[in-house]
N, C-alpha and C positions, 0 to 999 in steps of 0.2 A: 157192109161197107160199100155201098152202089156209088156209083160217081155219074155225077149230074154233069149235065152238058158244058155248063161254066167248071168242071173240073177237068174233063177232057182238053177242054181248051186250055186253059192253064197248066196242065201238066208241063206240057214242053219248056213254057217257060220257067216253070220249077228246076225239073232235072238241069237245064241251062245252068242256074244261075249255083244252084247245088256243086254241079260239076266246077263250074269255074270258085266257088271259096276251097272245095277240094284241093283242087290245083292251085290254086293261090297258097294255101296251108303246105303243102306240097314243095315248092317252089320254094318256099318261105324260112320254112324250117325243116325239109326234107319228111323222112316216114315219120319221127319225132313230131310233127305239126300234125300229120293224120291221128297221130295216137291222142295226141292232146285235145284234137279237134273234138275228136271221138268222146271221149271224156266230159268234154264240156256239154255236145249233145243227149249224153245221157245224163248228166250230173240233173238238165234243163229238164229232159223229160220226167226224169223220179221226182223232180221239186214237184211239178207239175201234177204227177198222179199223186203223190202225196199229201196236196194240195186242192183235191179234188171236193171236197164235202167242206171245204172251210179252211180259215187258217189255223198255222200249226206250229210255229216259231215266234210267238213275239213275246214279250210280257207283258202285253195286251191282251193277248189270243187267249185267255180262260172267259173273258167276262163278251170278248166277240165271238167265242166258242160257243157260248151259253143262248147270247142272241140268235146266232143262224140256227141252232134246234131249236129256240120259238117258234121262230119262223117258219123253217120246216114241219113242226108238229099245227102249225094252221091252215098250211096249204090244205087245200082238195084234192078229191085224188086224183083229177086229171091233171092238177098241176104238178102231181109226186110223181104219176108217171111221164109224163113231161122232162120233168128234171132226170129221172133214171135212164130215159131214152137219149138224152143229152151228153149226160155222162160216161154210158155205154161208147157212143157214137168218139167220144174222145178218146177213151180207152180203147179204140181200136188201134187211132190214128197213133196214138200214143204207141202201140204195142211196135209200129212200124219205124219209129223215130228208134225206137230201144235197138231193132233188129240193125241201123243202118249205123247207131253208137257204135254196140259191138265187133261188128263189121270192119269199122275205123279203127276200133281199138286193134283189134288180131293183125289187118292188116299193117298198122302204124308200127305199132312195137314187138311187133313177129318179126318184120323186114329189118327194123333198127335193131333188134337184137341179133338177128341173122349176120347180117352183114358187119357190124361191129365185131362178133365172135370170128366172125367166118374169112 
């Protein structure tokens, strides 16, 4: 997971705007809004990884299921590994989305329950 010059640069204003829907959620609805926020970033990222080779929910999705393994069993193999270094490359990004979910979650509804009890 290397980071290219345009992601260097970009970070800050990532973590920026990260930090402020945080605090917005925060402000919003208290640790309750981090928990839920939380939730909703993971709910996005398992759609996402779950979603990675094709669709997977519709009652369409068998016969555009069936399509994208055409199409897949025609590619070349530069384009198959292509596609796999692609998908890797998400799954990483994705791995970090999960970790900053959980994150939100423990600390949303750890704190709401703490304080509620306590």
């Amino acid at each position: 997971m290397r980071m290219t010059r345009a992601d260097w640069i970009l970070l800050p204003f990532l973590v920026a705007t990260l930090a402020a829907v945080v605090l917005g959620a925060f402000l919003l609805a208290g640790f309750l809004g981090l928990g839920v926020l939380g939730l909703v970033v993971g709910v996005m990222a398992q759609r996402i990884e779950l979603e990675k080779d094709g669709a997977v929910s519709n009652y369409m999705a068998t016969s555009l299921y069936a399509q994208q393994m055409e199409a897949r069993e025609r590619m070349s193999r530069a384009e198959r590994a292509g596609h796999r270094a692609e998908t890797e490359a998400l799954l990483k990004w994705l791995f970090v989305a999960k970790v900053v979910s959980a994150g939100l979650i423990i600390l949303g509804f750890g704190f709401f329950v703490m304080f509620q009890l306590g």
